[in-house]
Phi, psi and omega in degrees: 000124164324149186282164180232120146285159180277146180246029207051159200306177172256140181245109206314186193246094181358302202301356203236336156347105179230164204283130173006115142240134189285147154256144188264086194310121158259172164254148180263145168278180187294348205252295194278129202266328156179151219239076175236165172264134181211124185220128149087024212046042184235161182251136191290144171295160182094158180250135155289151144249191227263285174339301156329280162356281217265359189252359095017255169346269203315305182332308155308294145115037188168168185075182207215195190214123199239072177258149200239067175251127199265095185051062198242155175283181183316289196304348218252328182264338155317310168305327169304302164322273181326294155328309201238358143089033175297147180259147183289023181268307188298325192246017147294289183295339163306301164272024194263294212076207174046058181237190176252157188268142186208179180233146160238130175253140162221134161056246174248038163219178178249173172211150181199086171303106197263072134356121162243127181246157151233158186277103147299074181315142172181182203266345148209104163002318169253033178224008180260134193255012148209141201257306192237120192247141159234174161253204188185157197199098170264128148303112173260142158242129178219189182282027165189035180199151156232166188189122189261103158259144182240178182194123171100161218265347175230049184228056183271154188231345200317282208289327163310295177320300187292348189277318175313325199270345166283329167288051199322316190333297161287299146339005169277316167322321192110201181285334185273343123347298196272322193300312178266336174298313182309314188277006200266322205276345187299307180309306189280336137326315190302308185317301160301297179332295212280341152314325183283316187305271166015308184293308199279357168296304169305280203286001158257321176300327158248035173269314181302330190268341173335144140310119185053081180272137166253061199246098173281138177298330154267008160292306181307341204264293209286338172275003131318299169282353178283259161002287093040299188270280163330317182296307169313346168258347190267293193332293198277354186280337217295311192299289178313318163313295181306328185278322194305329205270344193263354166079047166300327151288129180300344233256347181249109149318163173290333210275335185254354188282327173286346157326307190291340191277329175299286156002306175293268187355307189307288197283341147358283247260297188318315211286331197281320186316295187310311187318316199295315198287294200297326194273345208281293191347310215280337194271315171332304171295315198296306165308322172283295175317307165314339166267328169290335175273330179314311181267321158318282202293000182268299169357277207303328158301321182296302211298311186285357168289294176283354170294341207278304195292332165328325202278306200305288193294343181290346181300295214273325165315268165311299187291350170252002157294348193290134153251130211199122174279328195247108204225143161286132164079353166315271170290028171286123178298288190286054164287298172346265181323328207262253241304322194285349188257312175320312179294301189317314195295261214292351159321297204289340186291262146025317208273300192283345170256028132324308169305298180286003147273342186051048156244020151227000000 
């Protein structure tokens, strides 16, 4: 990933200035996942609370405030909220969850939702009841603080945090630095998915066109809704990405909006992929119905193949079952015989030209 220059420091709002706090070892709550001060793209030593934090920042009068919070409840996200001045429609949906990805302005911040997927591994495609688990990842963003909410046990930020703090270069940007690493790694999740998808796709297809395939129309149905589910997370991000990259906000520099545009590129690329997956899918299902009627009329031919020759001895059968004395060939010695070789003749007369019709 390309270096983000620093676009220089942030600078607090005079009027807001508080007076000097040592950080304070605190225990973070089970709700807060993790709490640092980044001043100049270094992270201040010590554990924070929120508070602490951001009356930090502002002393100084630079650097930004980076929490990390994990599913938390109304009551548990107010004290967050209240600090850093969330508006509260944005922190409904933050704990609601279940949103579509958007961007939002309120006031002097953004708000932005993020759709996160995992791959579920498992042993074949046509036996799997899930394919694509997803999550969610809200962003508040303001000029001297960002603040991550997540939902779902593989929407983790851990490994993103640490890789930044290996980079002061990029933290130098600021919360729209963090804004964008966050929507860069999200994107690139996206990516591995629909590769891994790619596989499994391959391997219906040619499971579908197989001989005796064992391929359901509702195996093809639940990879539809797999898809489907995944479109729903890629799709609706495009917009938000595009304004950000197009500068709706002051609080994203010139210096991070092209970033954003690479990003857009990506998913651009995700999004022709998912399209690409649902048509493929839909001539699929349409090929497995089409083989399942296939395989019906075929059924149906043999059955009605062998009723006809059945129908010859059940004919004959039944007409010399009638009791009647004067019958042909009733008191005949090779009556017996003639009829049972008669019956025969024309089974195998019946049988072969079924055959030679293919319809056995």
């Amino acid at each position: 990933m390309p270096t983000i220059p620093s676009f220089g420091g942030l600078r607090g709002r005079a009027n807001r200035v508080a007076p000097p706090a040592p950080p304070i070892p605190v225990l973070l709550s089970a709700y807060v996942v993790d709490c640092g001060v980044y001043v100049d793209g270094v992270r201040l030593p010590g554990r924070w609370t929120h508070i602490d934090a951001v009356a930090e920042v502002r002393r100084r009068g630079e650097g930004f405030v980076w929490i990390g919070l994990h599913e938390p409840d109304e009551r548990q996200i107010q004290g967050v909220a209240q600090t850093f001045g969330l508006h509260e429609l944005a922190v409904e949906d933050a704990v609601t969850a279940h949103q579509r990805p958007k961007l939002e302005r309120y006031d002097d911040n953004l708000f932005m939702v993020l759709k996160t997927v995992r791959y579920v591994e498992h042993e074949s495609p046509t036996t799997a009841n899930e394919i694509v688990e997803t999550g969610e990842i809200m962003a508040f963003l303001g000029a001297d603080y960002v603040v991550t909410v997540r939902h779902g046990k593989h929407s983790g930020l851990h490994e993103l945090r640490s890789g930044l703090e290996k980079s002061p270069e990029r933290l130098r940007g600021g919360p729209a630095a963090v804004l964008h690493a966050i929507a860069d790694h999200v994107v690139d999740t996206y990516l591995a998915v629909t590769d891994a998808f790619e596989n499994d796709i391959d391997l219906i297809e040619k499971a579908v066109f197989a001989p005796r395939s064992p391929v359901s129309a509702e195996q093809m149905y639940l990879m539809k809704r797999e898809i489907l589910e995944l479109r729903r997370a890629v799709m609706p991000l495009a917009n938000p990405l595009r304004r950000l990259a197009e500068g709706c906000s002051p609080l994203v520099p010139d210096t991070i909006r092209s970033y954003f545009r690479d990003v857009d590129d990506h998913l651009t690329t995700v999004s022709e992929r998912v399209t690409s997956f649902d048509e493929l899918l839909t001539t699929l299902v349409d090929a497995t119905l089409a083989k399942i009627t296939l395989q019906q009329n075929t059924d149906m031919r043999k059955i009605t193949a062998w009723a006809a020759i059945i129908a010859v001895p059940t004919m004959v059968v039944g007409v010399y079952g009638m009791n009647f004395d004067h019958m042909p060939e009733t008191h005949w010695r090779f009556g017996y015989p003639m009829v049972m070789v008669v019956i025969f003749l024309a089974c195998i007369v019946l049988y072969r030209i079924f055959r030679k019709n293919r319809w056995l």
